[in-house]
C-alpha positions in Angstrom: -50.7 64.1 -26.1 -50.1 63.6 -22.2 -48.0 60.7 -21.3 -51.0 58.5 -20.8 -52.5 58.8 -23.8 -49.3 57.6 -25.6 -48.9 54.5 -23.3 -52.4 54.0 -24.2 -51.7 54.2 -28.1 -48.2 51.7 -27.3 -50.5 49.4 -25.5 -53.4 49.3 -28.3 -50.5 47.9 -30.3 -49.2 45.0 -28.3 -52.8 44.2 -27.0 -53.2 45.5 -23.2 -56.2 46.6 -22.8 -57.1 50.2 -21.7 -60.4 49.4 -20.0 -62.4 46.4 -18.5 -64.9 45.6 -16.4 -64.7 43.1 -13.6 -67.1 40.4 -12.6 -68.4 42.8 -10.5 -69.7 45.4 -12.7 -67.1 47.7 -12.0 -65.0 49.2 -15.3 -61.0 49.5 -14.6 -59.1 51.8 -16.6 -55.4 50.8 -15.9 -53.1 53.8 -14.8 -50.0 55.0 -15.6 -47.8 52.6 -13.6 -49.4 49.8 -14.8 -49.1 50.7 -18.6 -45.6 51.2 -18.3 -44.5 48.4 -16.6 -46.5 45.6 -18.8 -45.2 47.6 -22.0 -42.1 47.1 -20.1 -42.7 43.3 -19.3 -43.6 42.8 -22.8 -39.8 43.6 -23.5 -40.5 47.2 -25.1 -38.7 50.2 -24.1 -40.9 52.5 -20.7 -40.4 55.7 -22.7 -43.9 55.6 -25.5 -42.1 57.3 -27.9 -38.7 55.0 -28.0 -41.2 52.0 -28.0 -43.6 53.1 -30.8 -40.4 53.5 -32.5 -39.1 50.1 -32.2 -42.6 48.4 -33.3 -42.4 50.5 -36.5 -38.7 49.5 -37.5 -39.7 46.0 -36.5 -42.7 45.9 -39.2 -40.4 47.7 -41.6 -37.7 45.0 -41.4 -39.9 42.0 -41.6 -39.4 41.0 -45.5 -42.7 41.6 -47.3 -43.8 43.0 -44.3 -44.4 39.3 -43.2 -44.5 37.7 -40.1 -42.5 34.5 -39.2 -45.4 32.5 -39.3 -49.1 32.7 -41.1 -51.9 30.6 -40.4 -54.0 29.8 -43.3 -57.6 28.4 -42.8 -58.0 25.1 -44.4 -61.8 25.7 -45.5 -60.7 28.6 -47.4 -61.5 28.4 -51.2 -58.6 30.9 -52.3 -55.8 31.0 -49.4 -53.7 34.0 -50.1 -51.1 36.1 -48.3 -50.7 40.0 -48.5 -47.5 40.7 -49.5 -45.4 44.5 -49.5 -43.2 44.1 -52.2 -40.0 45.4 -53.4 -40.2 49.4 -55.1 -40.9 48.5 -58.7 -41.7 45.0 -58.1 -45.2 43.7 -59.5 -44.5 39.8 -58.7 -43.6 37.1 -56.4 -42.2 33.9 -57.2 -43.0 31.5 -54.4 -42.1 27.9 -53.1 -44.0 25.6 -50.6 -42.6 22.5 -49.2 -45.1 20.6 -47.3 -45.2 19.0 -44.1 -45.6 15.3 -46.2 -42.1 16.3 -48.3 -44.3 17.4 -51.2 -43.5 20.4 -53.2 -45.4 23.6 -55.0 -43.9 26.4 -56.6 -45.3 29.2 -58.6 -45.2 33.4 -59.4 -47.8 35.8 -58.0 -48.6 38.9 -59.5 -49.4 41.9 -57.4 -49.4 42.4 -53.9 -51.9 39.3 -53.0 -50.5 36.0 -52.6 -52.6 33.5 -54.3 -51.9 29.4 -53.2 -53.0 26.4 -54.7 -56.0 25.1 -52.8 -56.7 23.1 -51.2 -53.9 23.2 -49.0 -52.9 19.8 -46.9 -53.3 21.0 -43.0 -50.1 21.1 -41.2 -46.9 22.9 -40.2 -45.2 24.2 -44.2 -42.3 26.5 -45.0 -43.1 29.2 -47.3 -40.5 30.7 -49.5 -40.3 34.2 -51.4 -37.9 35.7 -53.6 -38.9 39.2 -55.8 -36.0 41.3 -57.3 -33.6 39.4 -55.0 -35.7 39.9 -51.3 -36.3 36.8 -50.2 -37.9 35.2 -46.9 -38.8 31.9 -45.6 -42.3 31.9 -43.0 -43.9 28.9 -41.3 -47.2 28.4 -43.3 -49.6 26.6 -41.1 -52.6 25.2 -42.4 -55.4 25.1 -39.7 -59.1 23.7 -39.6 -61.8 25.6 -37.8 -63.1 23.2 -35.2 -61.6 20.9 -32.9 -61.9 16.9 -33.3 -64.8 15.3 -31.9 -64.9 11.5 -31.3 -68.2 9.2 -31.9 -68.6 9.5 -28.0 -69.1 13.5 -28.0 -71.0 13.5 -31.2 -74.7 14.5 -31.5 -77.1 12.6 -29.8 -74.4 10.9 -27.6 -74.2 11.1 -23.9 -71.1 9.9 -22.1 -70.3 9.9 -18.3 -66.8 9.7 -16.7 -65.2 9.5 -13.7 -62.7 12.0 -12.1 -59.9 12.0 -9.3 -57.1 14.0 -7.9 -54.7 11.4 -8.9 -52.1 12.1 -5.8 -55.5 11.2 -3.6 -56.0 8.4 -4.7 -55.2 5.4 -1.9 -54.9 1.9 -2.8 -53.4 -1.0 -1.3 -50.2 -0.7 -2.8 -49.7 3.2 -2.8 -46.7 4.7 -1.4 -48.1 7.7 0.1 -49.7 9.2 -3.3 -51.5 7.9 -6.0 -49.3 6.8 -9.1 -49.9 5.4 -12.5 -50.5 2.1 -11.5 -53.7 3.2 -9.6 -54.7 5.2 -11.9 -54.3 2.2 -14.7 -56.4 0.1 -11.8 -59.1 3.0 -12.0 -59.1 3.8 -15.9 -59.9 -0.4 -15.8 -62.9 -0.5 -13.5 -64.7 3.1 -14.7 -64.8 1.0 -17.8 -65.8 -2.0 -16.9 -68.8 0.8 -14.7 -69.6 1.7 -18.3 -67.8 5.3 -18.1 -66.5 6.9 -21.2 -63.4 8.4 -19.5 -61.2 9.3 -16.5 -60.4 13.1 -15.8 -57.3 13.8 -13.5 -55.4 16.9 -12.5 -52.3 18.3 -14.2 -49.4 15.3 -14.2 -47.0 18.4 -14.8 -43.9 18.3 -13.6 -43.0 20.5 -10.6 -39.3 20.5 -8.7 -37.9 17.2 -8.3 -35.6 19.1 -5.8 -37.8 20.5 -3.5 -41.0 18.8 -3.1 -42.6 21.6 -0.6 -43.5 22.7 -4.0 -46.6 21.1 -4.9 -49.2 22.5 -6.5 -50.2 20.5 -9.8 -51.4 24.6 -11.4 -48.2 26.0 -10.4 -45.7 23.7 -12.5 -41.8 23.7 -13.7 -43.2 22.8 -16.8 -45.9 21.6 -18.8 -44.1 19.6 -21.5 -42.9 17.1 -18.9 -44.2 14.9 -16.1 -44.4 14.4 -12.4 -41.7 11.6 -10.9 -43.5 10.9 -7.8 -46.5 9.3 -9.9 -44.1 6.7 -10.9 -45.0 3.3 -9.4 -41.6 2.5 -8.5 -42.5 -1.3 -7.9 -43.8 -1.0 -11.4 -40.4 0.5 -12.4 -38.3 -1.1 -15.5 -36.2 -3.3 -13.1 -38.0 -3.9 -10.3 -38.0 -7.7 -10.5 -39.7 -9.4 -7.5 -36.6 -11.3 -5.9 -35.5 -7.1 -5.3 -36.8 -6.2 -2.1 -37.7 -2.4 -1.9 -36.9 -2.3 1.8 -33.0 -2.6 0.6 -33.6 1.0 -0.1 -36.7 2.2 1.5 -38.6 0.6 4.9 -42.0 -1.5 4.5 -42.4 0.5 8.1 -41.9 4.1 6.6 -43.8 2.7 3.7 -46.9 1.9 5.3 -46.5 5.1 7.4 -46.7 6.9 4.5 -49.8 4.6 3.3 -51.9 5.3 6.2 -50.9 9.4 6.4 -54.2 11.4 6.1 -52.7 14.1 4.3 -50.3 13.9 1.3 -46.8 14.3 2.6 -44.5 15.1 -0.5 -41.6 15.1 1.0 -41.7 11.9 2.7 -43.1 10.8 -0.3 -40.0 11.8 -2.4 -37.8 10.3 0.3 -39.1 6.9 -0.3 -39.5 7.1 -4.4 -36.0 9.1 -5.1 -33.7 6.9 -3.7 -35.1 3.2 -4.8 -35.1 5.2 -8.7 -31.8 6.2 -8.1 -30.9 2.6 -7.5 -33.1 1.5 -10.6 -31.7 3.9 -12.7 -28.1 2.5 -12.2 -29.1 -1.0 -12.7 -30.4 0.0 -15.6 -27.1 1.9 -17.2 -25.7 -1.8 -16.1 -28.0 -3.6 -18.4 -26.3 -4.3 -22.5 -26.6 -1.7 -24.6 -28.6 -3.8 -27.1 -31.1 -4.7 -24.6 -35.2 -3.4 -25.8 -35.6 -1.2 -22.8 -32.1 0.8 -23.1 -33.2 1.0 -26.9 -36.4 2.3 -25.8 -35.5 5.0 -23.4 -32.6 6.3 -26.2 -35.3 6.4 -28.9 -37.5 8.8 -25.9 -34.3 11.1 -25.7 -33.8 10.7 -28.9 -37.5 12.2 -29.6 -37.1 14.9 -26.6 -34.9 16.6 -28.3 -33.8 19.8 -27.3 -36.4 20.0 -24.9 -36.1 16.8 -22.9 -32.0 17.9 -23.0 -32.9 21.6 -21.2 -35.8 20.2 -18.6 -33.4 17.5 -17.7 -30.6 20.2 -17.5 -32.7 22.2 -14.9 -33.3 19.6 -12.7 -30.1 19.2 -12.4 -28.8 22.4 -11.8 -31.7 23.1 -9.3 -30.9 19.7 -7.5 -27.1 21.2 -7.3 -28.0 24.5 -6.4 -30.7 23.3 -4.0 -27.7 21.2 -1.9 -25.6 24.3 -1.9 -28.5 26.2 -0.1 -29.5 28.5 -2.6 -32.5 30.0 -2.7 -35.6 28.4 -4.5 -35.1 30.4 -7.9 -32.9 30.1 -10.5 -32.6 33.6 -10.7 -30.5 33.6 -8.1 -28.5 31.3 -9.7 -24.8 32.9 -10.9 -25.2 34.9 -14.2 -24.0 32.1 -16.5 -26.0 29.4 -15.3 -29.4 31.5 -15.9 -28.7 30.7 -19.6 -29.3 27.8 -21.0 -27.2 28.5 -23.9 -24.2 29.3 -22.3 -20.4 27.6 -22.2 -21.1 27.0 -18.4 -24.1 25.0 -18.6 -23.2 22.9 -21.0 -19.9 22.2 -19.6 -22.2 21.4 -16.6 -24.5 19.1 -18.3 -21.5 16.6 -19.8 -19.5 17.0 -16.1 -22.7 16.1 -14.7 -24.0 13.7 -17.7 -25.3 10.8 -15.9 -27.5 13.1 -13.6 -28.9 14.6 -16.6 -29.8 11.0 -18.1 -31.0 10.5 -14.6 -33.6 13.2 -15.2 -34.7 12.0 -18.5 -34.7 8.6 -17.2 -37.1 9.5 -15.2 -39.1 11.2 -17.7 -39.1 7.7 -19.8 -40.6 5.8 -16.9 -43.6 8.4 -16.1 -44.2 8.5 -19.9 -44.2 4.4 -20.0 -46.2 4.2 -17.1 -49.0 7.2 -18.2 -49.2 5.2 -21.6 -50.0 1.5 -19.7 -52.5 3.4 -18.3 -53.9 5.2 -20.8 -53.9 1.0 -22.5 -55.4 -0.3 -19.6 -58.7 2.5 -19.4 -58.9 1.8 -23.3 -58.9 -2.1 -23.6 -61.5 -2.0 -20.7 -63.6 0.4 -22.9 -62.9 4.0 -21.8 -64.6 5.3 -25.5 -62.6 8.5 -24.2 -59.3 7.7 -22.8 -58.0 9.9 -20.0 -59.3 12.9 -19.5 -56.1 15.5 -19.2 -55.9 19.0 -17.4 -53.2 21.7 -18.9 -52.6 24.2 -16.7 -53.1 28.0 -17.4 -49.3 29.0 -17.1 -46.2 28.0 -15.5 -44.0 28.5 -12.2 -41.3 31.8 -13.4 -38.9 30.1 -11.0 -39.5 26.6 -13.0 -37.7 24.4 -16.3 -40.0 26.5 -18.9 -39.1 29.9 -17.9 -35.7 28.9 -17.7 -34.9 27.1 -20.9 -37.2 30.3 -22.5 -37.0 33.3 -20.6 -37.7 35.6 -23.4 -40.7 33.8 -24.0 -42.1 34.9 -20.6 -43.0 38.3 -19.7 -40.7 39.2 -16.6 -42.3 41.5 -14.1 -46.3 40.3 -14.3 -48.1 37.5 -13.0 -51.4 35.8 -14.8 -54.7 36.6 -11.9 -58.4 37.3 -12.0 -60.2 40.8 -11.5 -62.0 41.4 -8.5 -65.1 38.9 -8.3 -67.7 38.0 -5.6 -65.2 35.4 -4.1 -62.1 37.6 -4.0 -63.1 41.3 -3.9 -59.5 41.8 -3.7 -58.7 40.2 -7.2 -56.4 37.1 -7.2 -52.5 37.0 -8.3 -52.0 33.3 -9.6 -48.2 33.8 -9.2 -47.8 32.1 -13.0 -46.1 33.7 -15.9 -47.7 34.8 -18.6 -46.7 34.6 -22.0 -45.4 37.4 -24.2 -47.8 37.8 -27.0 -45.1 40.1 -29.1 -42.5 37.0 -28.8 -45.1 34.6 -29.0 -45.7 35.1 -32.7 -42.3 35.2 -33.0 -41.9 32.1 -32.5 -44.2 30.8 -34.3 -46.5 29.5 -31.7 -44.3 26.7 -31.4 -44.1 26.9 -27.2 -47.8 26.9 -26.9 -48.0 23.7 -29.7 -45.8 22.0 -27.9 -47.4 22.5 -24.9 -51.0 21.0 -26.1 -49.0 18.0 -28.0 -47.4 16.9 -24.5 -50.8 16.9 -22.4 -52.8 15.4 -25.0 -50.3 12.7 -25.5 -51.7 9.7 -24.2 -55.4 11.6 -23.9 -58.9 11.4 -25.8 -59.6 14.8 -24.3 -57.8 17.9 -22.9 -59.4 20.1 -20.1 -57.7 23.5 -20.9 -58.0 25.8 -17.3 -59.5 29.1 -17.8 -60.0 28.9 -21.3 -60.5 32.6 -21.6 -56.5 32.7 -21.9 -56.7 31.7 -25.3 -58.0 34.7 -25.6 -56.9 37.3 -23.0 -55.2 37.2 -19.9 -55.4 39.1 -16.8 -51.8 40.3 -15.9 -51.1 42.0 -13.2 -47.0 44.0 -12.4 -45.0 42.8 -10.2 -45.3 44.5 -6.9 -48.8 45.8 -6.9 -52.0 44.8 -6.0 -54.1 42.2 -8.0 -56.7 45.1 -8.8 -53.7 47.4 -11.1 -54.0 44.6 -13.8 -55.0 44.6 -17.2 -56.2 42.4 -19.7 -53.3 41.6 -22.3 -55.1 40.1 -25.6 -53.7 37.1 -28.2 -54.4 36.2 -31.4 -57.1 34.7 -30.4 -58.8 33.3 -33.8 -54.9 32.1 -34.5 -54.4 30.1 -31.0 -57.9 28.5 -31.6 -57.3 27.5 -34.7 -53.7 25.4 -33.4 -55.9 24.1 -30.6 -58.0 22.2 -33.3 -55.3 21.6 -35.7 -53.7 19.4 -33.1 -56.5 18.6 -31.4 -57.3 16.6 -35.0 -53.7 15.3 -35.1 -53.7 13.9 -31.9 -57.5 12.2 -32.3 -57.9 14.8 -28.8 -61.4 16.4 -27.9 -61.4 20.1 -25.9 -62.9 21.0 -23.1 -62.6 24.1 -22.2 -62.4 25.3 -18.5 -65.0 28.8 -19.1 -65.6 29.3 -15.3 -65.3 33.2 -13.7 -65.1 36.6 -16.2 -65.8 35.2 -19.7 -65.7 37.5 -22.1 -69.1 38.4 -24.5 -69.2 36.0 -27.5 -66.5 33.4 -26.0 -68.3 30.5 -25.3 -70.2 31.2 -29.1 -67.0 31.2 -30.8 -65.8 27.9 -29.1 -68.6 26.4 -29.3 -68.4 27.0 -33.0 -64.9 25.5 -33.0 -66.0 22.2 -31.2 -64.6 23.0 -27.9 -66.9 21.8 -24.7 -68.3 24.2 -22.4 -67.3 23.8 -18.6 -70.3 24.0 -17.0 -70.4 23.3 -13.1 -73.9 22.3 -11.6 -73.9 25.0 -8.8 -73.5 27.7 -10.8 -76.2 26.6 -13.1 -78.4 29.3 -12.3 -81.1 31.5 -13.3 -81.1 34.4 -10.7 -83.4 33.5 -8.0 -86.0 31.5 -10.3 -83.9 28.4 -9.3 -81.0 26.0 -11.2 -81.2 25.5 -14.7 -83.0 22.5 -15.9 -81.1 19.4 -17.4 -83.2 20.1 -20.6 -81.7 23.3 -20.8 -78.2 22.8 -20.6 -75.6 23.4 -23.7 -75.6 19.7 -25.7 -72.0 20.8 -26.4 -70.6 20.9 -22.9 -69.3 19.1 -19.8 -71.2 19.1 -16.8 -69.9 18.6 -13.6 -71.1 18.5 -9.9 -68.1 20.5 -8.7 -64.7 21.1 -9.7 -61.3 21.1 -7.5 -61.9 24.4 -6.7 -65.0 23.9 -5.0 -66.7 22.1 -2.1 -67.8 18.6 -2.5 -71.8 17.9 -3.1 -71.4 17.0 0.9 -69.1 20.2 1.7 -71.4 22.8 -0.2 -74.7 21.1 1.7 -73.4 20.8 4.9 -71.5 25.0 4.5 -68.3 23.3 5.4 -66.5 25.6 2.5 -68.1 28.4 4.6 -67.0 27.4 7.9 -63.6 26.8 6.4 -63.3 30.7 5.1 -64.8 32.2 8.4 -62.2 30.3 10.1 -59.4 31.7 7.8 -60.9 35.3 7.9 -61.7 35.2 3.8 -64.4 37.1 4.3 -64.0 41.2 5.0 -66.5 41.6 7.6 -69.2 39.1 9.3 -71.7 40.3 7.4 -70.6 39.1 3.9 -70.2 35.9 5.8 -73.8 36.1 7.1 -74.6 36.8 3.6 -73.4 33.7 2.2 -74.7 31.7 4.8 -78.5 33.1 4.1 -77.7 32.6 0.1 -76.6 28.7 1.0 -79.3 28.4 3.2 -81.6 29.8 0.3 -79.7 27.1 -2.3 -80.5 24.3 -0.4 -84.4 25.0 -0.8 -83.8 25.8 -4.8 -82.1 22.2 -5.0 -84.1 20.0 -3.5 -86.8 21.9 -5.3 -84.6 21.2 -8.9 -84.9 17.6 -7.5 -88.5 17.5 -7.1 -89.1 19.1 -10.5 -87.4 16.2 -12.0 -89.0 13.8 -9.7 -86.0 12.4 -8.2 -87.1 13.9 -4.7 -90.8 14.0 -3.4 -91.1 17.0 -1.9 -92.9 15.7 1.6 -89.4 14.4 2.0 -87.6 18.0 2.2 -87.3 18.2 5.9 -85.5 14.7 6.2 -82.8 16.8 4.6 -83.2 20.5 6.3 -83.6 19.5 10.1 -84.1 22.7 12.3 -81.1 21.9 14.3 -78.5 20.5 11.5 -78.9 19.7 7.9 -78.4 16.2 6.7 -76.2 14.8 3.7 -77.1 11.2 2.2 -76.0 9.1 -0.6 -79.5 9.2 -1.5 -79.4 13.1 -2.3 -76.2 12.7 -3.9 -77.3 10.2 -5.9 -80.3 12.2 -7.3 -78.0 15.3 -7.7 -76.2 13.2 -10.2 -78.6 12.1 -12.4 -80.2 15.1 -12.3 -76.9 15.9 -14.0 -76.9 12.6 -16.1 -80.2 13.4 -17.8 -79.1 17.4 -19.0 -78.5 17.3 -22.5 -74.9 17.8 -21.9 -73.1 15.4 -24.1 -70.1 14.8 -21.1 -71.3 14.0 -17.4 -68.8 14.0 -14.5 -68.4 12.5 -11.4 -66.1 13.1 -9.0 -64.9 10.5 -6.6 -64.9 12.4 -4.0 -68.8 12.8 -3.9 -69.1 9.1 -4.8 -67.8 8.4 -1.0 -69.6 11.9 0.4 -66.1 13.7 1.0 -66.7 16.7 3.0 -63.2 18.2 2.3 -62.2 19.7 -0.9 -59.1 19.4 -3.1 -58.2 23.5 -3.2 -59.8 26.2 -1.4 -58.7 29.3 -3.3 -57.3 32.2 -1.9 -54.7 30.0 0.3 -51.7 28.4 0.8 -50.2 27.3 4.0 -53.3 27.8 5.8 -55.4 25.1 4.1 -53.9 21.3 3.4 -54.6 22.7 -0.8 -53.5 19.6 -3.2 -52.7 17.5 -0.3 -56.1 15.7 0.4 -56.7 11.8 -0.2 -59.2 9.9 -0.4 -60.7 8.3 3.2 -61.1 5.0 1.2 -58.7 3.1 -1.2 -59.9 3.2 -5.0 -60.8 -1.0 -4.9 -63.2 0.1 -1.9 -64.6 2.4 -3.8 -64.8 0.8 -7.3 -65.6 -2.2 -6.4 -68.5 -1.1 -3.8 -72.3 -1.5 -3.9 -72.6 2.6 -3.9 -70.3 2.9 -6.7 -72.4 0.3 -8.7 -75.3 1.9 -7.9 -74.8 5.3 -8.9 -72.8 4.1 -12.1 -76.0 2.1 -13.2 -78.5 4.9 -12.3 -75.9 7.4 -14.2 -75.5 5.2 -16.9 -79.4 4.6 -17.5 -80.1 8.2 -17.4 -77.4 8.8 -20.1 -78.7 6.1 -22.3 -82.3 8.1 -22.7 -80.7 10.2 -24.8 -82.7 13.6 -24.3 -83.0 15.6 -27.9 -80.7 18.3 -28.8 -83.2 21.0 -30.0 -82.8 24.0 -27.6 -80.8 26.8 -29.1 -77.5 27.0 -27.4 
């Protein structure tokens, strides 16, 4: 067997796939170099032979050949576990204690594991004993398909609203939107008759270096961004404390009135006036609510809150002496969280760390007035939260849990039409051998954070539940490979917590989905993504709204994408062609003839549903320019509101005919990415006739209800 063949065999066994084909068409059989060094990633010795055997003494060791954890499906009529038992052994007697306190015991005969059902879903430990081998596992007890509120039931037909929440502008912003504006929006897309409000990732990113600022590259997604703190909103803020004792009302409403988000100037505003909070706050008695409050929060954080807290801190310190950006270029004992070092850093340095949590506290406080604010104006949905695929290697998580991450590989896409090159993400992926491990408790922890304070969870690209695209460090985006996870496992903890946190899925399915995906989710209650402009049917035109999936989201665009106005006018085009994204001019005059073709197959989709006459085309495709309205926007979106998709979006940016959009992929410092705001402030826009008037056409069209009977 050649050397290939036996990092092939190695890499059947910890789920890399040997061969895939890209959204192209074009099958990829991963080489040598690439084998080796995800095997290596994966924490595995390079050499096949020295890896094949450690994964056999590791399944050899593991007491009746179990692993740490076992998820059990609660439907099942006769839950049992297959057990290797002792030489001579014939039974098992066994111990449960439930999630509730509540016991069960009994004695097994034979290799299968038989428990009492029905088992209560949850989180249980699982105790063994035969001939004096014993084990404890994590027994977790899983429905099938994800919660689903009245709103997202059949035959209902919600609408929401959605935002970039650090574009939003209001009249009391400090240079980025905050929790207060969003509280102000959550308020008035309710009182509009929306169901919910969808916003970007709040994760937290560096407080220490706010260059960093991309809400899909985070630190970590347990925790929260500081700078969407309204600081005047702040425990302690009382009104007879000026903010100018800290921070200008010139540099204030400087900031204010910037085009572009400037997180940096941003930060030097917020940081200090919370820095002064926070001390008045340690001044306040010990017995006062808000101090009880914050120490039931740490209290609750745990271990977790304790280590992100940590990190800040040591990046902050590290960051004044000048280090670089990582913190693996930190000194050897401070790139362990466990060690004697840090934690004789973390009590020198105690009040910093509470400083850190502190912070935490007041997001979290803030997020949840919010969240209040959308409900008791009648959000039926709540927020609308966005969990990002994977987080920064340099950031809190991969700190705090470096073995969970596989060192050496980045999360990416394959090549597809919009990056023939593939794309390298820069995020870390999970290891799927250490994920089990650990008894999936990174990844539930993860979904419990971001659907705190949620009525549904947007998970991006979806597909990751499943497999991930991972490519080595060091070489090109098209050496990757898919690495696969226990998929019917993860799905299953999506739904269990997706019941225990009353939290609907939608499931971001956009690019390379795999064949059957979307069936199984859509089995398990999980909402299709789907985006109106790629809606298609080959050249016959977009899909009808009768013919969209009842059990999905729709959506105009995405943050991704250009706006309704953008993708009329070509202004994403321009914008690449003036970047050099495209290889050659003619894939460029290529896209320009397919946009040019897509504007005729729209307004045609329009005129179908009689929402545009079609004498009226040439108002909008003028020989010498085309022309964007309100009115064609408008129609766009009902065209969306009638589809039998049971969530409509709108973004705000297309409610005001924004031509720029949020993110144009395959850049960085080249395009203002994650930096846009609005051109008008949210009570312009809320409280305008436009808004009104799309909300109430929206709304009606939603209201007819369209039948469910087409096949998904």
């Amino acid at each position: 067997m050649s050397r290939l063949d036996e990092l092939r065999r190695i890499a059947d066994l910890v789920g890399i796939q040997t061969r895939h084909v890209d959204a192209l068409g074009v099958w990829h059989e991963p080489g040598e170099q690439t084998l080796a060094a995800l095997i290596t990633a994966f924490g595995l010795p390079a050499d096949p032979l020295q890896a094949a055997e450690q994964l056999a003494e590791e399944a050899n060791a593991a007491p009746f050949g179990l692993s740490p954890v076992h998820i059990i499906a609660q439907e099942a009529p006769d839950p049992t576990l297959c057990l290797r038992l002792p030489p001579g052994e014939n039974s098992v007697e066994w111990h449960c204690r439930f999630e509730d306190g509540s016991e069960a015991s009994g004695r097994s005969d034979g290799a299968t594991l038989h428990l009492h059902a029905p088992l209560p879903p949850g989180y249980h430990r699982l105790s063994l004993n035969a001939a004096g081998e014993v084990a404890e596992i994590e027994l977790i007890v899983a429905p099938a398909s994800c919660h689903l509120p009245d709103a997202l039931e059949p035959g209902r037909h919600s609408w929401g609203l959605t935002a970039q929440l650090y574009g939003l502008r209001s009249g009391g912003d400090w240079g980025i939107g905050d929790f207060t504006d969003l509280a102000w929006l959550a308020r008035a897309a309710g009182r509009l008759g929306a169901a919910t409000v969808g916003i970007n990732p709040l994760h937290a990113l560096f407080a220490a270096e706010p260059r960093h600022f991309s809400p899909y590259s985070p630190s970590s997604r347990a925790w929260l961004n500081f700078l969407y703190i309204d600081v005047t909103a702040a425990s302690g803020f009382a009104d007879d404390w000026a903010a100018d004792a800290v921070a200008s009302p010139a540099a204030i409403a400087g900031a204010r009135a910037a085009e572009l988000v400037d997180y940096p100037a941003v930060a030097a505003l917020k940081r200090p006036v919370l820095e002064a909070l926070f001390r008045r706050f340690q001044a306040q008695d010990v017995d006062n609510p808000l101090r009880i409050a914050f120490q039931e929060f740490q209290l609750a954080g745990g271990a977790a809150l304790a280590d992100f807290a940590v990190f800040e801190a040591l990046h902050e310190h590290f960051t004044h002496q000048a280090m670089p950006f990582s913190w693996h270029s930190w000194p050897a004992p401070m790139r362990d969280p466990r060690s004697a070092e840090v934690a004789e850093f973390a009590r020198a340095r105690a009040d910093r760390v509470d400083f850190f949590q502190w912070l935490q506290w007041e997001a979290d406080r803030q997020l949840a007035a919010a969240a209040a604010a959308g409900r008791e104006a009648g959000l039926a949905l709540g927020l609308y939260r966005d969990l990002a695929v994977g987080v920064d290697p340099h950031g809190a998580d991969a700190w705090a849990d470096p073995e969970l991450i596989a060192p050496g590989a980045a999360i990416g896409a394959p090549p597809d039409p919009l990056s023939r090159a593939g794309q390298n993400w820069g995020l870390a992926p999970i290891n799927p051998v250490r994920l089990r491990r650990r008894r999936f408790a990174p990844l539930v922890a993860a979904l419990r954070a971001n659907m705190r304070h949620a009525g549904i969870l947007r998970i991006d690209h979806v597909m990751g539940l499943r497999r991930l695209y991972c490519i080595p460090a060091g070489m090109p985006a098209t050496a990757g490979a898919y690495v696969n996870y226990p998929f019917d496992d993860v799905l299953r903890l999506v739904a269990l917590e997706s019941h225990r946190q009353n939290c609907a899925i939608v499931g971001e399915d956009l690019g390379t989905v795999p064949d059957g995906f979307r069936d199984t989710m859509r089995a398990a209650n999980a909402l299709s993504y789907r985006v109106f402009v790629f809606e298609r049917r080959g050249d016959a035109g977009f899909v009808p709204p009768g013919d969209y999936p009842p059990l999905a989201a729709a959506s105009a665009a995405t943050h991704d994408l250009a706006t309704l106005k953008g993708f009329w006018l070509g202004h994403d085009i321009e914008w690449r062609q003036r970047l050099g994204l495209y290889p050659d001019d003619a894939a460029a005059a290529t896209e320009i003839a397919e946009r040019r073709r897509d504007r005729h197959l729209l307004l045609e989709a329009l005129a179908a549903e009689g929402l545009l006459a079609r004498e009226r085309f040439g108002e909008f495709l003028a020989e010498d320019a085309v022309v964007y309205t309100f009115e064609l926007g408008e129609a766009i979106h009902v065209f969306l509101a009638r589809s039998r998709a049971r969530l409509m979006l709108v973004q705000l940016e297309d409610v005001i005919g924004e031509i720029e959009q949020p993110n144009l992929p395959g850049t960085s410092d080249s395009h203002p990415n994650w930096r846009r705001r609005l051109s008008m402030r949210i009570e312009e826009v809320l409280g305008g006739r436009d808004m009104a008037e799309l909300a109430a056409r929206v709304g009606a069209a939603r209201r007819q209800r369209p039948p469910e009977t087409i096949t998904e």
